[in-house]
C-alpha positions, 0 to 999 in steps of 0.5 A, spaced: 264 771 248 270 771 244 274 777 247 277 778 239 270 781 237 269 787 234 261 790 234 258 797 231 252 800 232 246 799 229 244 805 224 238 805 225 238 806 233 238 813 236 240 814 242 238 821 246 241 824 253 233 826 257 235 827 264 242 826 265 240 818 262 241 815 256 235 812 252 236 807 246 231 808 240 230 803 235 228 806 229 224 802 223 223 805 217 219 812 220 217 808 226 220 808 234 220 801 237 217 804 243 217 797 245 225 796 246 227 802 248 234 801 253 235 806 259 243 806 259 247 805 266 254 808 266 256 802 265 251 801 260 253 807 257 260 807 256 261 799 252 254 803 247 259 808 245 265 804 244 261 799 241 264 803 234 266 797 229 274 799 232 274 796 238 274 790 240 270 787 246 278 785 249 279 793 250 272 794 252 273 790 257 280 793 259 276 801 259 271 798 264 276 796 268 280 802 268 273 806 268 270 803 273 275 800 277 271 793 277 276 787 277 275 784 269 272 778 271 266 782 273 267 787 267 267 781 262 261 778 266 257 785 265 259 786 258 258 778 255 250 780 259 250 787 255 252 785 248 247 779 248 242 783 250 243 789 244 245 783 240 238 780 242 234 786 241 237 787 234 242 794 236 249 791 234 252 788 229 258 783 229 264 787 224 269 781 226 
């Protein structure tokens, strides 16, 4: 994972607030993708919306660690995870 990467957020993904957790929902055309829905940890939650086409994954990974007081290895491990998984589902784009 190259740490000078910089993603956005898809489009067409909207993500909701229902009972204090953040639900992902990919919408094709006038369709949900029920099937890929992503229900967002904390932790989760908080590369999403820094996810913006500014922020590089350095300075994601340097939010976790402050945020969450984890040590960078762990925060570097957790996002490579994360961002592969909303590259995987087709939830991101590479700006850089």
């Amino acid at each position: 994972m190259a740490l000078d990467t910089v993603y956005r957020r898809q489009p067409d993904v909207v993500g909701r607030q229902i009972l204090g957790e953040t639900l992902l929902v990919p919408i094709r055309g006038e369709l949900a993708d029920l099937q890929r829905i992503f229900a967002l940890n904390p932790v989760a939650q908080h590369i999403w919306t820094q996810l913006d086409g500014e922020h590089d994954l350095a300075a994601l990974r340097d939010g976790l660690v402050a945020a969450f007081e984890v040590e960078p290895a762990q925060a570097d491990a957790d996002l490579a995870e994360f961002v592969a998984q909303l590259r995987a589902a087709g939830l991101i784009a590479e700006v850089s």
